[in-house]
C-alpha positions in Angstrom: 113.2 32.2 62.0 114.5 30.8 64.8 112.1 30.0 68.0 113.1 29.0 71.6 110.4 27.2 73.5 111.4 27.3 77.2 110.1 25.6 80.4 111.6 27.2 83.2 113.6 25.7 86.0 111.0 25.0 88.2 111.6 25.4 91.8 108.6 25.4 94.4 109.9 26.5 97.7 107.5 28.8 99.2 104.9 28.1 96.4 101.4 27.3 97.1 101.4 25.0 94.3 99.7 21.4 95.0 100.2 19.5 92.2 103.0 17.0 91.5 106.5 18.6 91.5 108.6 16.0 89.0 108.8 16.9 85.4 106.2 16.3 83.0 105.9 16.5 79.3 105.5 19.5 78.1 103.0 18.7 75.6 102.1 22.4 74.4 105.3 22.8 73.5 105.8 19.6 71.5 102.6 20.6 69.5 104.2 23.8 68.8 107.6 23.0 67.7 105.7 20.4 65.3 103.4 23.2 64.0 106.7 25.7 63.7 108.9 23.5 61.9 106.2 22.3 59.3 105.8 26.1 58.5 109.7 26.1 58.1 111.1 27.8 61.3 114.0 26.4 63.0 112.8 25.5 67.0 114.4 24.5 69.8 112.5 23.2 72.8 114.7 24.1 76.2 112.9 22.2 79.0 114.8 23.1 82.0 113.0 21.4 84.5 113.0 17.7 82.5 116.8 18.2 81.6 117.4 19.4 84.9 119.2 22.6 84.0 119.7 26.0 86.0 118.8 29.1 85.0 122.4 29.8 84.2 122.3 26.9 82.2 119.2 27.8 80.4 121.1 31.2 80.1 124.1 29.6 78.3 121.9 27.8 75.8 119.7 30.8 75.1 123.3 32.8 74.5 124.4 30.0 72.1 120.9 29.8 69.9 120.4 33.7 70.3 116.8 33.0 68.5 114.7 36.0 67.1 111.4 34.8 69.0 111.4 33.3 72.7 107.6 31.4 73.9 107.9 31.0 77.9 104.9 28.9 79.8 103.6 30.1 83.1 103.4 26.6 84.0 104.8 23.1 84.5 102.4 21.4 82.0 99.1 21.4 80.4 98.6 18.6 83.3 98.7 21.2 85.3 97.1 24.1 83.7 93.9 24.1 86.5 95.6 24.2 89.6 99.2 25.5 88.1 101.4 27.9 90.9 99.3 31.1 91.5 102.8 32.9 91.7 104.7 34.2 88.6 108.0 34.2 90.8 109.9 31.3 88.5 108.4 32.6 85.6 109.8 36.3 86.3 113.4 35.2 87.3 113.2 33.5 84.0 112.0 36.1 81.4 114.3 38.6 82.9 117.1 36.3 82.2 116.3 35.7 78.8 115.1 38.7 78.0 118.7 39.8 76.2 118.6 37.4 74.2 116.1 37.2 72.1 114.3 40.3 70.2 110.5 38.8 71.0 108.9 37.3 74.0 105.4 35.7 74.0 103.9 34.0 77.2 101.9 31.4 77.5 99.3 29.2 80.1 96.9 29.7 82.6 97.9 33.0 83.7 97.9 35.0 81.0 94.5 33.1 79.7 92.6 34.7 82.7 94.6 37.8 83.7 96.7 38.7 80.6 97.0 42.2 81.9 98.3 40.9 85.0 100.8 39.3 83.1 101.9 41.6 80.8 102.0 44.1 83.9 104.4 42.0 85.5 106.6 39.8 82.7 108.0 42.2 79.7 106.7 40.3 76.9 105.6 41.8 73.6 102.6 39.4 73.6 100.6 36.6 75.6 98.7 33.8 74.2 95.1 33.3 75.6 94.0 30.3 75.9 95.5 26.8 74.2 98.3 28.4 72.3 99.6 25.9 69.8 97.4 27.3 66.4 98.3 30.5 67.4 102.0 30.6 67.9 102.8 30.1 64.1 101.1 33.1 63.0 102.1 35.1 66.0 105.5 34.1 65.3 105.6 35.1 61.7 103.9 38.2 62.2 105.2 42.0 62.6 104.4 44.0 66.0 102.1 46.1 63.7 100.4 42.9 62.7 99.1 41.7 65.8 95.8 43.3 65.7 94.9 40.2 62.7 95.4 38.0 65.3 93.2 36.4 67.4 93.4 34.8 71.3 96.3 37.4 72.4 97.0 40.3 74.6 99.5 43.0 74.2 100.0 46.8 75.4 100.7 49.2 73.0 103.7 51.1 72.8 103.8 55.3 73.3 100.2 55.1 75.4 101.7 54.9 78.3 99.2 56.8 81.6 99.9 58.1 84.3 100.4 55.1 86.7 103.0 53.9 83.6 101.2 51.6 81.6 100.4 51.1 77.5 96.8 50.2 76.4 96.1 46.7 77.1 94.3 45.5 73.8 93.0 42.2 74.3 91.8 40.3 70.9 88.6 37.9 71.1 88.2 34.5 73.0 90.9 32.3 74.9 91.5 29.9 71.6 90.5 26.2 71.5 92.6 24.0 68.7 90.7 21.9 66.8 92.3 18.5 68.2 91.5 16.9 64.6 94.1 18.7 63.0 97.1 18.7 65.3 99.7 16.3 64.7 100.8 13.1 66.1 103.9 14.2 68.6 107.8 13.1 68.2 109.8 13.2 70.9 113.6 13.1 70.8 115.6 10.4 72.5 117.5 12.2 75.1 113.9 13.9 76.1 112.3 10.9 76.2 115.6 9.4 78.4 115.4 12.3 80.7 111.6 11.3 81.8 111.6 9.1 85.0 108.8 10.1 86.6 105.7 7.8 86.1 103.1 10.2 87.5 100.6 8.6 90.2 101.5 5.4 89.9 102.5 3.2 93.1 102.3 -0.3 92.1 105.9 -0.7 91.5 109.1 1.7 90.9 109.6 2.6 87.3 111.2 0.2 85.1 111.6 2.7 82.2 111.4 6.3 80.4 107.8 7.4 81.0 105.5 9.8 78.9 102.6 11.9 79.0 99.9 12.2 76.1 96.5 13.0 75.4 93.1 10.7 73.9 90.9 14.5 74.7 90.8 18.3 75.9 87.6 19.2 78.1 85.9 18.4 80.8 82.1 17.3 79.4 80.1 17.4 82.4 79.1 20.8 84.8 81.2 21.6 87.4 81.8 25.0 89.3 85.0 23.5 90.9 87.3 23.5 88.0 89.3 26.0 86.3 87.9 25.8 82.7 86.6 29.0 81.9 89.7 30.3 80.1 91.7 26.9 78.4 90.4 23.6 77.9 87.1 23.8 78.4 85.4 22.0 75.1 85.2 19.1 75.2 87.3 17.3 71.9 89.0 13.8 71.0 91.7 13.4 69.1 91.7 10.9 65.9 92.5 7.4 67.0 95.0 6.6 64.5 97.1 9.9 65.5 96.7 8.8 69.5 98.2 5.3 68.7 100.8 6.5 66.4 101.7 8.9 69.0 102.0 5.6 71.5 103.5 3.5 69.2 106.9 5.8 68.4 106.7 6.0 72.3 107.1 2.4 72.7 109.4 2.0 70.3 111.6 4.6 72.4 111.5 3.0 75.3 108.6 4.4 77.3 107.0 1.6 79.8 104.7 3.5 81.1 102.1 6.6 79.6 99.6 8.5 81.6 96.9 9.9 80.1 96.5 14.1 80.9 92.6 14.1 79.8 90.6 16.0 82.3 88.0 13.0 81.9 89.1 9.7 80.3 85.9 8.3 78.7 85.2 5.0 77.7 86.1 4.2 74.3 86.3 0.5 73.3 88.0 1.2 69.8 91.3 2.8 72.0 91.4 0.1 75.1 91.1 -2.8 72.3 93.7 -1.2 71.0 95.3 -1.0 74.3 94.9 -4.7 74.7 97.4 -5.5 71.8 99.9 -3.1 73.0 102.8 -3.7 75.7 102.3 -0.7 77.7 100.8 0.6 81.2 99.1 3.5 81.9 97.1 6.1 84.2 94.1 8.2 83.7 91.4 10.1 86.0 87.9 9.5 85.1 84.7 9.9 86.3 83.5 6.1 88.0 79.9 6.8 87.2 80.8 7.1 83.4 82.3 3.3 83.5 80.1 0.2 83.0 82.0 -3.1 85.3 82.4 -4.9 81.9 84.3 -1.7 80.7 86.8 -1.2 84.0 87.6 -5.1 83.8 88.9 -4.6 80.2 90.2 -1.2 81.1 92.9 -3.6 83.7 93.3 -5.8 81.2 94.8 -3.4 78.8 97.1 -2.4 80.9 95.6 0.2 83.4 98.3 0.3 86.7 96.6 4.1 88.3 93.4 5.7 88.2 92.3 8.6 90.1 88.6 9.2 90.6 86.9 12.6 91.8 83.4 12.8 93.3 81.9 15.6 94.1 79.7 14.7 96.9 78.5 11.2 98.8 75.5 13.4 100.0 72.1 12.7 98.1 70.7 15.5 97.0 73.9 17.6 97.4 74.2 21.0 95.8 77.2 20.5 94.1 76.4 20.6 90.5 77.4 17.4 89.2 75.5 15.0 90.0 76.9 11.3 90.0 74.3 8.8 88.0 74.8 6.3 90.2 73.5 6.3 93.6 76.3 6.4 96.9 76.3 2.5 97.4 76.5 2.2 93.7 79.4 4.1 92.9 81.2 2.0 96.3 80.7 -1.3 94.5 81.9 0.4 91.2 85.1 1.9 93.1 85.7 -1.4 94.7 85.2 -3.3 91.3 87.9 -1.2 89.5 90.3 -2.2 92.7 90.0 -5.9 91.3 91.6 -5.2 88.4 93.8 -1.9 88.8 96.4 -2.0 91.6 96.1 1.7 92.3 92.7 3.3 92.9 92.6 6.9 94.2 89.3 8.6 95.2 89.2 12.8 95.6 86.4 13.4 97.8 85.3 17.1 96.9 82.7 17.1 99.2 83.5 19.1 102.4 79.6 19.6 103.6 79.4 15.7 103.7 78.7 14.6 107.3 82.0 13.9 108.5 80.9 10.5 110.5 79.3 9.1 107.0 82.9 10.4 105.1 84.6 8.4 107.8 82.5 4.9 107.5 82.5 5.2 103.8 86.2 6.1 103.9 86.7 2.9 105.7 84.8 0.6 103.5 86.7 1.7 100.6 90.2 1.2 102.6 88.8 -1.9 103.1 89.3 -3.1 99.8 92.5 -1.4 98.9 90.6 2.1 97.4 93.0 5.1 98.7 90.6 8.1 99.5 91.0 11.9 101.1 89.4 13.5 104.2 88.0 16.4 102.3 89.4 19.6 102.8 88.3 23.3 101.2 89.2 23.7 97.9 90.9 26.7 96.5 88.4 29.2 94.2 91.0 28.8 91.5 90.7 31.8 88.8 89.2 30.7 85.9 86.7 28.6 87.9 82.5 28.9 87.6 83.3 28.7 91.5 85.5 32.1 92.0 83.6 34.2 90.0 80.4 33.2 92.1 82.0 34.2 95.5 84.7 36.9 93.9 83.1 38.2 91.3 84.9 38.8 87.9 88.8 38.0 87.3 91.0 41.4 87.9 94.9 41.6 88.0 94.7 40.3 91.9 93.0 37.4 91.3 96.2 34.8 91.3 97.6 37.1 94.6 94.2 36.9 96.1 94.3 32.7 95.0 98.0 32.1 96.3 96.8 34.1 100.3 93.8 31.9 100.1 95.6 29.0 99.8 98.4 29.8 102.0 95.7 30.0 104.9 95.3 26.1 105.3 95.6 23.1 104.2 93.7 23.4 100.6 93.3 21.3 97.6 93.2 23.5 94.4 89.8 23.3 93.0 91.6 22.6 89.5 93.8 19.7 90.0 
């Protein structure tokens, strides 16, 4: 069978998406094609925003491969899954475009894993994936319309039920999915997309000097947090094998790629990996959590090769009632911020925190400037659906809730909760 995974041509103009706007690697994808063609399918992966292409480009090459199933993503990357555009507009334009050309559609990302009737109400699809969607794209792939009630982690409306307002029965099958990390594979990436990735996201120490990648040591986010969109994808918190992670950044290497940046919602410390990332000629970028990171451990995390990190606290506030508590004490996680400086040449800090007295934000603001640490004047973030946070002051997810998230955020100046 042949299978068309598309990323649409991204364009942002009137969006109130906040998070980086260069193409990414689409890694959901990747895992898919490499779970496809091991069942025998022919794929194609058409990444229109990383190759730069149209949507009447996309259009001719979805014309040439004419394939019998089409997967779409509601969003740029899984980087981007928790604060991804709340508007469907690009995705929209797209499906209807390729909509002749192929005899299935499925959809997949953020969207559809917290409002798949919104979706389906809105893109024509024959299915949506809920949740990550890589284990369950082969089967949904291989299987008949008449099938799909087997299948577990989708959404679909069912043809001839049609009420009055116009549409089919929504029939939405168990949990969003969660792939067990151990048994996906170790990702290949062909030249020309490797060639085609410039960007090296968040990093400012110097201007790329090669082809750049994205990849992935975990899938979670392990501590509490009402601020994050985790409810519906990504949640658990899993690593992947070590061997697979540095085979993975060994065939990247050996293409070309100078610099890799690390999607994990948390990048733990793990001395096996950053040993490993001492032998290797390679720089990279994570986010972290500060308090989770011994001095020992951030001086060998510069040392193997560590250009960008990005740091979020919650709170500089003892006794704050944000729900994540920090183990280390204000002055304690300073000294820890400032210690990383020494030996990373980019430190970011995303202050959460917007009941913080402003005068102690500012003095503590200025200390870290002092010693090179960038940090925000916290702002409101955005109660991003799929957050602990929404559903506290909204109440359950309906088919409004990315409408009601895009007005919100068009308000003011606001940081999406899930970035």
């Amino acid at each position: 069978m042949r299978v068309a995974l598309v990323n649409p041509p991204w364009s942002f103009e009137g969006s109130a998406y906040v998070g980086c706007r260069e193409p990414h690697s689409p890694l959901e994808l990747a895992y898919a094609r490499a779970l496809l063609v091991q069942r025998g399918h022919g794929v194609r992966l058409l990444d229109a925003q990383m190759s730069g292409a149209d949507l009447a480009a996309l259009e001719t090459e979805l014309w040439s491969y004419r394939p019998d199933v089409t997967v779409l993503t509601t969003a740029p990357s899984y980087l981007f899954w928790r604060c991804a555009p709340p508007e469907l507009r690009v995705p929209m334009q797209t499906a209807r475009m390729l909509r002749p050309y192929t005899e299935r559609l499925f959809v997949v990302g953020p969207h559809a894993s917290a409002t798949p009737g919104a979706v389906l109400g809105r893109i024509a699809a024959d299915a949506v994936v809920m949740g990550e969607c890589e284990a369950v794209l082969p089967d949904l792939v291989e299987a008949a319309p008449a099938e799909y009630g087997r299948i577990g982690s989708i959404a679909y409306r069912v043809p001839g039920t049609e009420a009055r307002d116009g549409d089919a029965a929504l029939v939405v099958q168990g949990p969003p999915a969660a792939v067990d990390l151990q048994r996906l594979p170790v990702l290949r990436w062909q030249p020309a997309e490797i060639a085609a990735h410039h960007h090296h996201h968040q990093r400012f120490d110097r201007a790329p000097d090669g082809p750049a990648a994205e990849m992935e040591a975990s899938r979670g986010f392990p501590h509490a947090s009402t601020l994050r969109a985790k409810e519906n994808f990504r949640s658990r918190y899993r690593t992947r094998p070590l061997k697979v992670v540095l085979d993975e950044l060994d065939a990247l290497i050996a293409q070309g790629v100078r610099y890799a940046y690390f999607i994990d919602e948390v990048f733990l410390p793990n001395r096996a990996l950053l040993e490993a990332l001492l032998e290797r000629d390679i720089k990279f970028g994570v986010r972290l959590r500060i308090d989770n990171w011994s001095e020992e451990l951030l001086g060998m995390l510069g040392r193997a090769g560590c250009v960008s990190i990005e740091v979020g606290i919650d709170s500089i506030t003892p006794g704050s009632s944000l729900p994540k508590p920090p183990k280390l004490s204000t002055e304690q996680l300073t000294e820890r911020l400032i210690c990383a400086k020494r030996g990373v040449p980019f430190v970011q800090v995303n202050l959460l925190g917007t009941s913080d007295d402003p005068q102690r934000v500012a003095r503590w603001r200025a200390k870290l400037s002092m010693h090179g640490v960038w940090s925000n004047q916290p702002v409101p973030s955005m109660p991003y659906p799929g957050s602990p946070e929404y559903r506290l002051e909204r109440g359950q997810l309906d088919d409004l809730a990315r409408e009601r998230a895009q007005g919100h955020n068009l308000q003011g100046p606001l940081r999406a909760s899930g970035s």
